[in-house]
C-alpha positions as CSV (number, residue, x, y, z in Angstrom):
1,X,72.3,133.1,90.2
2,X,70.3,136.1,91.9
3,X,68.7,138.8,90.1
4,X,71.9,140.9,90.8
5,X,74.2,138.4,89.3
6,X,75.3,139.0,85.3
7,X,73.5,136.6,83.4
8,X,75.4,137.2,80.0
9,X,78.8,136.1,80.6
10,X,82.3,135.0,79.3
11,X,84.1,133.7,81.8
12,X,88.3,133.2,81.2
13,X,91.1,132.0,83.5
14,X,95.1,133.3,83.4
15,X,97.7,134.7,84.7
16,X,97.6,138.2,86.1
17,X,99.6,141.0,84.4
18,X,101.0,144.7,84.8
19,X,98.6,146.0,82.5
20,X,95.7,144.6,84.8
21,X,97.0,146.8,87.6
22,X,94.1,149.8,87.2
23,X,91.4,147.4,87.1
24,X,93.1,145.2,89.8
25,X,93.4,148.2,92.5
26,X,89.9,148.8,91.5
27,X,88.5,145.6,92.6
28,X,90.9,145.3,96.0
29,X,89.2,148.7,96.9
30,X,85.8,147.1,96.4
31,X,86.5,144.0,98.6
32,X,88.8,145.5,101.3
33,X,87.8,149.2,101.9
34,X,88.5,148.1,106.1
35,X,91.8,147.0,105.5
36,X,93.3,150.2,103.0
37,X,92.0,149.1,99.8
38,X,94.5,148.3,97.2
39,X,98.3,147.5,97.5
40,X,100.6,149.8,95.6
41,X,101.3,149.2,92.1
42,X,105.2,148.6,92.7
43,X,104.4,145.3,94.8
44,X,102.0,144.3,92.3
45,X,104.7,144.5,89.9
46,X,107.3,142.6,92.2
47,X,104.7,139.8,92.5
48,X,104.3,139.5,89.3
49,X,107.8,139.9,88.1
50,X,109.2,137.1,90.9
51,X,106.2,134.5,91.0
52,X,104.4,135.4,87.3
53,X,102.6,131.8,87.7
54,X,101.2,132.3,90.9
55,X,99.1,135.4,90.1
56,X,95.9,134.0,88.4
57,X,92.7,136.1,86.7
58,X,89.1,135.7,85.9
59,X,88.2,138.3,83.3
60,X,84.5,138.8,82.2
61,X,84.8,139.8,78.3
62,X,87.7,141.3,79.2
63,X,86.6,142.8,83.1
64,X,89.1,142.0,85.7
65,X,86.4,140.3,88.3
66,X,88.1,138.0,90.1
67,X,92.2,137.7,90.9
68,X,94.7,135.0,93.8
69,X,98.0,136.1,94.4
70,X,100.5,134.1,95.6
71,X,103.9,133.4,96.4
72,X,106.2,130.8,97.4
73,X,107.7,130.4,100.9
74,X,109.0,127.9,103.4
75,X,107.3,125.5,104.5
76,X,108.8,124.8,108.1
77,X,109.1,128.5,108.7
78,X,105.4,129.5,107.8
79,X,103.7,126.6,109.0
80,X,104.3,128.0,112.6
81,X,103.5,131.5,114.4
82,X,103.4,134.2,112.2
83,X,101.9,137.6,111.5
84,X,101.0,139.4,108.2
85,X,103.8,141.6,108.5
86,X,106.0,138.5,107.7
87,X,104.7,137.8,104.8
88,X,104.4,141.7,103.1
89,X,106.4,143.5,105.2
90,X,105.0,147.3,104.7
91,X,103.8,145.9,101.6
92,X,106.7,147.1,99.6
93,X,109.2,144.0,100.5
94,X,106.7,140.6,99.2
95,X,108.6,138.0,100.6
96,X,108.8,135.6,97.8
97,X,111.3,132.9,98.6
98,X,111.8,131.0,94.9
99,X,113.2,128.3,96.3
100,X,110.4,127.9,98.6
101,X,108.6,124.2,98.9
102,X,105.2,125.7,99.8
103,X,103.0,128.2,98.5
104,X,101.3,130.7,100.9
105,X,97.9,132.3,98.9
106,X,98.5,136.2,100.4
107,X,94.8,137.2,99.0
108,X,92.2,135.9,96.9
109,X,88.9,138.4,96.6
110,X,86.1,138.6,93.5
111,X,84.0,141.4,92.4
112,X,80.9,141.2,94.7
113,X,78.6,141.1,91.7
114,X,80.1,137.8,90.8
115,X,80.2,136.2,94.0
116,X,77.5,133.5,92.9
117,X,79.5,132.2,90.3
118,X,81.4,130.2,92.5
119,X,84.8,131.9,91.1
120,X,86.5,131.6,94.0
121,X,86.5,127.9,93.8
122,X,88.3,128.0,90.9
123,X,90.7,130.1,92.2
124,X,91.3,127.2,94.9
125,X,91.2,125.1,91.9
126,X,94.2,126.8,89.5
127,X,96.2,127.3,92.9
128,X,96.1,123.2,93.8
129,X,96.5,122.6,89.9
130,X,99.5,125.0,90.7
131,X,101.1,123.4,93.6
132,X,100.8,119.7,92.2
133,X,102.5,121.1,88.6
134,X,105.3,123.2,90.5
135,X,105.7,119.6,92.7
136,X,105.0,122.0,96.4
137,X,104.7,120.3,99.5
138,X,101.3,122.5,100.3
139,X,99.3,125.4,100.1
140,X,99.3,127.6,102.9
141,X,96.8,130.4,103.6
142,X,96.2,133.0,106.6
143,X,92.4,133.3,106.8
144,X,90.5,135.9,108.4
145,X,87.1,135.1,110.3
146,X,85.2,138.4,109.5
147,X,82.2,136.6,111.6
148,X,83.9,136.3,114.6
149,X,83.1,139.7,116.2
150,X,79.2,138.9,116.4
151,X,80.6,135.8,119.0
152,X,83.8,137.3,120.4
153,X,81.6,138.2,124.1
154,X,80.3,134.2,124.1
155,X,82.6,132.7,122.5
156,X,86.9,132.3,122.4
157,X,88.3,132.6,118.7
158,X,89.0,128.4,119.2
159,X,85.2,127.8,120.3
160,X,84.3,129.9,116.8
161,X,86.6,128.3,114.5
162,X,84.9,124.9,116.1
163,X,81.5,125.8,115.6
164,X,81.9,126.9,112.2
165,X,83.3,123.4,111.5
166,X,80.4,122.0,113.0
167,X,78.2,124.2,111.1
168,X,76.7,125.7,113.9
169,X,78.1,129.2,112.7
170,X,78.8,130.5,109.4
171,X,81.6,132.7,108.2
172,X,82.0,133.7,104.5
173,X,85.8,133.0,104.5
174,X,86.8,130.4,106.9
175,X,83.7,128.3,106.1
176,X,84.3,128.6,102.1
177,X,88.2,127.8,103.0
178,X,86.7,124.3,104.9
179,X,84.4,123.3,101.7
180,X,88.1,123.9,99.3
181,X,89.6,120.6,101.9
182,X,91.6,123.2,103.4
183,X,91.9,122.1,107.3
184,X,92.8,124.7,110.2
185,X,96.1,124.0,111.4
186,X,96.4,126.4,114.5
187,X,95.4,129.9,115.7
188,X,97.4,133.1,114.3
189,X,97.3,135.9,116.8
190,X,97.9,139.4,116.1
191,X,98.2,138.2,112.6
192,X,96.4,141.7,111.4
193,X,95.7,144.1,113.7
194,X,93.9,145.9,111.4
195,X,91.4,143.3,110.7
196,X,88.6,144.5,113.3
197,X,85.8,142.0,112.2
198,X,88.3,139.0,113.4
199,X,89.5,140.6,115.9
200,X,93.3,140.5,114.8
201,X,93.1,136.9,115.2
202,X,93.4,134.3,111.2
203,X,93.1,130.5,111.5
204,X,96.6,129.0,109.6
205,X,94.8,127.1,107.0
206,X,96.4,124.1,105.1
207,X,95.8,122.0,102.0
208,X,98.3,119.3,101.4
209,X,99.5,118.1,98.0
210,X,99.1,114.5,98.4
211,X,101.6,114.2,95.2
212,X,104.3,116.3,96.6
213,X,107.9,113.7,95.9
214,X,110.4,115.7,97.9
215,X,113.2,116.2,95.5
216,X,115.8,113.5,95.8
217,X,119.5,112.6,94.0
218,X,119.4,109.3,95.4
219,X,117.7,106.6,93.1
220,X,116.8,104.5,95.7
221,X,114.8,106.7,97.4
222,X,112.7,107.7,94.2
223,X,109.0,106.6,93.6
224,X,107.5,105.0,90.3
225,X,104.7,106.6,89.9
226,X,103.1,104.5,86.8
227,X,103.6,100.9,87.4
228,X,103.9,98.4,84.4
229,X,102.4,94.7,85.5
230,X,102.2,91.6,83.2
231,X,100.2,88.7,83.7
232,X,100.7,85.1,82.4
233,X,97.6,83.4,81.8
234,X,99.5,79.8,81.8
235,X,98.8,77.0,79.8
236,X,99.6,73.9,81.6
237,X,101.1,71.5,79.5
238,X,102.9,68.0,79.6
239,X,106.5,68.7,80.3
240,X,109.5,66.0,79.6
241,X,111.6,67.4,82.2
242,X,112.5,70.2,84.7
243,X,114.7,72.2,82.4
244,X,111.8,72.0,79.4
245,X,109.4,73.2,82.3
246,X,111.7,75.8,82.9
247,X,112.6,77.1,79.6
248,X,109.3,77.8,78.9
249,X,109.0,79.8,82.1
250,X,112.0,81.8,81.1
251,X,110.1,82.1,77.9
252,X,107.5,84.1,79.3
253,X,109.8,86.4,81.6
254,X,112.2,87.3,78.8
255,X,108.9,88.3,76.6
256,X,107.8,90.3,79.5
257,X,110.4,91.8,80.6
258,X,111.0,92.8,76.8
259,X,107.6,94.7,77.0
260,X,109.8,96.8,80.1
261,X,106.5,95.0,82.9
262,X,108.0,96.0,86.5
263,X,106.0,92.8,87.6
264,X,105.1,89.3,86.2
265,X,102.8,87.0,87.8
266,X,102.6,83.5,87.4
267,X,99.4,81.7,88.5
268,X,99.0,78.7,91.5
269,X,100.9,75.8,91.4
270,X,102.1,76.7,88.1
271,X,105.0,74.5,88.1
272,X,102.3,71.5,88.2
273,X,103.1,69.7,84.9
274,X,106.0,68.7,87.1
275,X,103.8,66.2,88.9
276,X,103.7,63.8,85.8
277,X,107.2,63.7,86.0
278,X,106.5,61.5,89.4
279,X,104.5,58.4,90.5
280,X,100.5,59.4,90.6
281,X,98.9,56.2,92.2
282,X,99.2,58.2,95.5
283,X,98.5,61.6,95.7
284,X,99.7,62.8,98.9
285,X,103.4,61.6,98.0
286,X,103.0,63.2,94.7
287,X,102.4,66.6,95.7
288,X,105.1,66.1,97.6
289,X,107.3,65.0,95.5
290,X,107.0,68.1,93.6
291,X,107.8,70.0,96.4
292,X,111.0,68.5,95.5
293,X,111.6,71.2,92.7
294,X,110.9,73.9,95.3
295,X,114.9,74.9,95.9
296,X,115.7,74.9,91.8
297,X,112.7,76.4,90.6
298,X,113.7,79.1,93.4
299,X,117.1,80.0,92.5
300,X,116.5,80.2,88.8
301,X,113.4,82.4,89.1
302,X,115.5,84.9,90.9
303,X,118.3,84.4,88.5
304,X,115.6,85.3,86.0
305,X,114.3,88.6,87.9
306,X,118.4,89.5,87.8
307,X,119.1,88.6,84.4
308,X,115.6,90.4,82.5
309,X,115.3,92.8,85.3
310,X,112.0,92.1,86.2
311,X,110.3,91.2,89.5
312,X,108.4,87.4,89.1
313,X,106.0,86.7,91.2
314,X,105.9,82.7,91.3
315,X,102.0,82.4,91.8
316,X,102.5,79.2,94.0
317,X,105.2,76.5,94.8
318,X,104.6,73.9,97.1
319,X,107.3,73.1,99.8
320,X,108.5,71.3,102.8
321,X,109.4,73.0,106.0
322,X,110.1,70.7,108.2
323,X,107.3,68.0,108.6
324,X,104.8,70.7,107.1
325,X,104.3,70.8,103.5
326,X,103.2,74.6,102.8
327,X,101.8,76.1,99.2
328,X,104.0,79.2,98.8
329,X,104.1,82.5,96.7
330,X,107.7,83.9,96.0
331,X,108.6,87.2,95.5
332,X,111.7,87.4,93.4
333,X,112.5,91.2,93.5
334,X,115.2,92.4,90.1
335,X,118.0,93.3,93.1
336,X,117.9,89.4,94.0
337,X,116.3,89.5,97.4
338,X,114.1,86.7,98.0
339,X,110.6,86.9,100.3
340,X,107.6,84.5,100.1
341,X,103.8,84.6,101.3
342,X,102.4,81.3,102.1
343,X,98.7,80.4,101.5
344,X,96.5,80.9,104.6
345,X,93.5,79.6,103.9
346,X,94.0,76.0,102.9
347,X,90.6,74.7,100.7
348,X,89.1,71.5,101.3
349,X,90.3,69.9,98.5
350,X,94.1,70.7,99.2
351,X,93.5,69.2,103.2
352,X,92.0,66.0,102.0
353,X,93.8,65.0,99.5
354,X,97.2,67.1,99.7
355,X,97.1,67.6,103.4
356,X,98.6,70.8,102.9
357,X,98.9,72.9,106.3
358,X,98.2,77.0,106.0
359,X,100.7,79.4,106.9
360,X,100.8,81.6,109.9
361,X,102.0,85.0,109.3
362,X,100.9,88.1,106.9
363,X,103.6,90.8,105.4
364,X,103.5,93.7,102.5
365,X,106.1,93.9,100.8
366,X,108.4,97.1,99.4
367,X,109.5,96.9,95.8
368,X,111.1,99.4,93.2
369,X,107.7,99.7,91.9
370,X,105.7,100.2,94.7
371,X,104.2,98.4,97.7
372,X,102.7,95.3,97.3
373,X,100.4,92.3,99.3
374,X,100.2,88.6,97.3
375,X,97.5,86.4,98.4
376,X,97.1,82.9,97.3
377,X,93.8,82.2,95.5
378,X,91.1,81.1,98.7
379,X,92.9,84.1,100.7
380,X,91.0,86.7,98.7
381,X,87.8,85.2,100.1
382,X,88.8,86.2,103.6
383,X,87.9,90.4,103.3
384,X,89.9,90.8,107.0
385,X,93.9,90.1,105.0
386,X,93.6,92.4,102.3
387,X,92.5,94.8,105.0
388,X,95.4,94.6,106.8
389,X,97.6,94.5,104.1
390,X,96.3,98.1,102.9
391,X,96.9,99.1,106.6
392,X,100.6,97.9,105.9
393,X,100.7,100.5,102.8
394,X,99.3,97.7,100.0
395,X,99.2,99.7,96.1
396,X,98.4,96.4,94.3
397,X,97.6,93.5,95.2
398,X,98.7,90.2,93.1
399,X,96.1,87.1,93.6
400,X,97.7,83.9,91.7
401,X,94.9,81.6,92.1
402,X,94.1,78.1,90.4
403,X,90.3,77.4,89.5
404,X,88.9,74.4,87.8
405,X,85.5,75.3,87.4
406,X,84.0,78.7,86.4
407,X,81.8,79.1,89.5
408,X,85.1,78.8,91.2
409,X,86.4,81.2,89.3
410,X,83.6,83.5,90.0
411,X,84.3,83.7,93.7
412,X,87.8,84.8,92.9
413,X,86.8,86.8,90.3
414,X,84.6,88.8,92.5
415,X,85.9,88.4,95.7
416,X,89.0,90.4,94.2
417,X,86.8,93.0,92.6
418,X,85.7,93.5,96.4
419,X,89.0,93.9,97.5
420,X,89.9,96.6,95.2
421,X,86.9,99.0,96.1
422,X,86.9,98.0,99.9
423,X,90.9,99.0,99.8
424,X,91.4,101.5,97.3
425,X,94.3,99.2,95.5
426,X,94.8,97.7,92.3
427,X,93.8,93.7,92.3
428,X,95.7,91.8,89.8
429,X,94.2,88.1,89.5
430,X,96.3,85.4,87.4
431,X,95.4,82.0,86.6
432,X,95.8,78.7,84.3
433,X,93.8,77.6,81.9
434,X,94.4,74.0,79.5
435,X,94.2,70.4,81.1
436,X,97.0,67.8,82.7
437,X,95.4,64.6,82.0
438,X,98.3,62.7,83.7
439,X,98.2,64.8,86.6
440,X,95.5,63.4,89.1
441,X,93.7,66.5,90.8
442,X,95.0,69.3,88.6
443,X,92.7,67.9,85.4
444,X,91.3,71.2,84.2
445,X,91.0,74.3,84.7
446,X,88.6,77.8,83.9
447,X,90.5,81.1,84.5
448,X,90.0,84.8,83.0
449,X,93.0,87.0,84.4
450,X,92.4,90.6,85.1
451,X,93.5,94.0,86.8
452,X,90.9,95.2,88.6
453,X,90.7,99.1,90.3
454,X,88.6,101.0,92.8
455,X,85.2,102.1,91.0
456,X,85.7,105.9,90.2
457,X,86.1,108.5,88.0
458,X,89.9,108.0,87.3
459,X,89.3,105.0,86.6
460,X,87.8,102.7,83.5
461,X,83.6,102.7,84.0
462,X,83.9,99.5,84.6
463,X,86.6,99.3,87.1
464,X,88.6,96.9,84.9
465,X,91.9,98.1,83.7
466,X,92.4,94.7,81.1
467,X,90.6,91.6,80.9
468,X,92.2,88.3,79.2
469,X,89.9,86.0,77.2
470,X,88.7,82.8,78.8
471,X,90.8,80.1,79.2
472,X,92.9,80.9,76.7
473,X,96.8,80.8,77.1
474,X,97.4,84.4,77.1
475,X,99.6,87.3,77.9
476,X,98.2,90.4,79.9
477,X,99.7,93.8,80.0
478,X,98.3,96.8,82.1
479,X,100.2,100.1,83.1
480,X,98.8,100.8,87.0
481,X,99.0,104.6,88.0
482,X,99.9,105.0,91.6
483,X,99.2,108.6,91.7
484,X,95.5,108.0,91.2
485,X,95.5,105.9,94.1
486,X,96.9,108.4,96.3
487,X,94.4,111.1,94.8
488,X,91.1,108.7,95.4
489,X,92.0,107.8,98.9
490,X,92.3,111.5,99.5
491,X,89.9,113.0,97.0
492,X,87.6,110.4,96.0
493,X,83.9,110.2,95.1
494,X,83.9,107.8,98.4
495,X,87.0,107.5,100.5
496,X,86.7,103.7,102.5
497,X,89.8,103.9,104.2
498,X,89.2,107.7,105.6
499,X,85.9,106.5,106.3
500,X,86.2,103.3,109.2
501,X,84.1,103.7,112.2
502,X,87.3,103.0,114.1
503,X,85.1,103.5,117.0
504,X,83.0,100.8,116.5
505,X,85.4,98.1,114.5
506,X,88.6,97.0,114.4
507,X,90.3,94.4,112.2
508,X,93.5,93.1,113.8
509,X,96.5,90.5,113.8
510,X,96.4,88.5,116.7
511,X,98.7,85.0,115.2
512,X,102.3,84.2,115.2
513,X,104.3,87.5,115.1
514,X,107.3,85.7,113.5
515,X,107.0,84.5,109.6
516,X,107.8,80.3,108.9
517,X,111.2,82.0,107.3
518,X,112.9,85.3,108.4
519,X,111.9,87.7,105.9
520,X,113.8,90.5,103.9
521,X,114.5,94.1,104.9
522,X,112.0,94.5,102.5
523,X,109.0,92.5,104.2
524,X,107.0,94.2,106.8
525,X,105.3,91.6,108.8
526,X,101.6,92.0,109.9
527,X,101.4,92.2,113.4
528,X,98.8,93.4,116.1
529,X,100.6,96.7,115.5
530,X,99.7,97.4,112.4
């Protein structure tokens, strides 16, 4: 603070009223004595009267010394060419549409003596708390660049606006606008004659409210904002049969989807007990006779999403198509559309001794509970898919993985807690834990499921959401906020994907534009496009 600022202060935020009129009028004549001072009480009273939220205070022990009024408008109608008068009229007519889906900030001043207290920023501040509480598509504002007439013989009002951006210049308003993330949209001219310092010319400023849900009847169309995942840290365990195998699956969906999860996720190759069902002197027939299952195990897991009205993620399940024997994730979505992601990446141990081929084609995938990728286990090694799958749109991303060993696990583990930072999504990692003796190749196992988020301030310290124990058989529950993900790619102490050097880099598809099987509606394939 300078030696003119008040040091002994009481600073307190609300709403404007008519009683602050006198000390109001007083503080517009202050800041505007070039443009006629203070508007007349009677629109003062309108504003307040039609738009009582929009008109916000700082008082100082009880001193009016800093005010933002505001009103609410059309958003298509004031996003384009317009003057002051359109807004104010002779300032007697305040053209406050209430049904308006923007709001359009018609002043915002403070009581020079206060001007180091940074109360304009919290001005900006109530007025985006504002928007995102009144659901508004934006904020708009006409701003005046009371610099511009020092440059107007060397420079055009476009050539200022940029050099202020750069920095090179400095104006009070427009660069103080650019520091609140409001960006200039176009030029307004003749949008106040009066305003000799910028010449008649404002820059249409912008902030966008990267919450804004347009209102909507149609269910279908509507957006789950907090997301409810559940994660089965599965046991495996000697089965008698197919139909034991699968009651204990349903089990664990029906417990789920009585805790109301939008998601389940079962681990990699969890329908491996299966195996002992089958000959084990040769492995490379036994895997494949448990492909064998694929088809069943199929239909009833999306009989299951139907039935508890949950969407399963079937962590892995391998399967033949045609002379290819492919390790597959299925997504069985609670309106009984089908989609699966196959395993890319095949490891060593799955080539030798499975001779399981990899897949060829990427997608994301819409749900009722956001967008999602799935990649199988040694995928999330490979930093370039889960890149392209938060291209694609990506909110969470669901690893089922199988690990025997705990420096196994550890890449996963990590590799995943990558993938949420680098791609500002939710990672959720699921795996199996117990032994199968009688199995040959799936003998034990280490896993510790998780939920992992990008590291910052909406989120746990930690960047953990929930954590299972070790290898312990184990339900996971987590409630994923979809919002926050929108607000940290926008707002964020770092924001990775607004920051790629695009002109340096580029991550791209360059395989197989068609998937092994024709996807849903819902399943928007990875492609050199995207």
């Amino acid at each position: 603070m300078t030696s003119d600022t008040p040091s002994d202060v009481h600073l307190k935020l609300r709403n404007l009223t008519e009683a602050d009129y006198p000390q109001l009028a007083k503080l517009m004549e202050a800041v505007y004595p070039d443009l006629g001072g203070a508007w007349p009480e009677a629109s003062i009273r309108r504003l307040i009267k039609g738009f009582p939220e929009g008109q916000i205070a700082i008082e100082d022990y009880g001193n009016l010394v800093a005010a933002a009024l505001t009103i609410r408008c059309d958003y298509d109608r004031f996003s384009r060419q317009h003057t002051y008068e359109d807004l104010i009229g002779r300032r007697e007519q305040i053209k406050h549409d209430p049904d308006g889906d923007a709001m359009y900030g018609m002043d915002l001043f403070v009581d020079p003596e206060y001007r180091d207290l940074r109360l304009g920023r919290r001005l900006y501040d109530a007025r985006k708390d504002m928007c995102r509480d009144l659901n508004l598509r934006a904020i708009l504002a006409g701003g005046r660049i009371t610099s511009y007439h020092k440059f107007a013989d060397e420079m055009t009002p476009m050539q200022y606006i940029a050099a202020v951006d750069r920095k090179d210049a400095h104006d009070p308003i427009l660069s103080f606008q650019l520091a609140n993330d409001f960006e200039v949209k176009r030029l307004l001219k003749d949008y106040n004659p009066q305003d000799e310092k910028s010449q008649g010319y404002a820059t249409l400023l912008e902030w966008n409210n990267i919450l804004y849900e347009p209102e909507t009847s149609d269910l279908s169309q509507r957006r789950k904002a907090v997301v409810r995942i559940g994660i089965l840290q599965w046991q495996m365990r000697l089965t008698s049969s197919f139909d034991a195998w699968l009651s204990q699956v349903e089990y664990f969906v029906d417990t789920m989807a009585d805790y109301q999860a939008d998601f389940v996720l079962f681990p990699e190759f969890f329908n491996a007990p299966l195996m002992g069902l089958g000959d084990q002197t040769n492995q490379f027939e036994a895997i494949r006779f448990l492909s064998t299952f694929a088809t069943r195990s199929i239909e009833a897991l999306s009989e299951f999403a139907i039935t508890y009205n949950i969407n399963i993620i079937a962590g892995s399940i391998p399967v033949m198509e045609g002379d290819k024997l492919l390790n597959k994730a299925y997504l069985c979505r609670r309106d009984g559309t089908v989609d699966s992601q196959a395993k890319l990446h095949i490891t060593p141990h799955e080539r030798r001794d499975w001779v399981i081929d990899g897949g060829d084609s990427l997608q994301v995938f819409d749900t009722d509970a956001g967008r999602i990728g799935i990649l199988i286990c040694y995928d999330v090694e490979f930093p370039e898919l889960s890149r392209m799958l938060a291209k694609g749109g990506m909110d969470i991303l669901f690893v089922p993985f199988w690990t025997d060993t705990k420096n196994g696990f550890l890449r996963v583990q990590r590799c995943a807690q990558a993938r949420a930072i680098e791609n500002e999504c939710y990672v959720a990692i699921g795996g199996s834990v117990g032994n199968l003796p009688q199995v040959h190749n799936v003998d034990i196992q280490y896993a510790q499921s998780a939920v992992y988020s990008p590291s910052d301030f909406a989120f746990p310290h930690d960047a953990i959401m929930a954590e299972s124990t070790p290898n312990t058989e184990m339900a996971l529950v987590a409630d994923l906020d979809l919002d926050k993900l929108v607000q940290v790619r926008h707002e964020g102490s770092v924001t990775n994907a607004k920051d790629q050097r695009h002109d340096l880099y580029e991550v791209r598809w360059i395989g197989p534009k068609k998937t092994e099987a024709a996807p849903t509606d819902q399943a928007q394939q990875i492609s050199d496009k995207d």
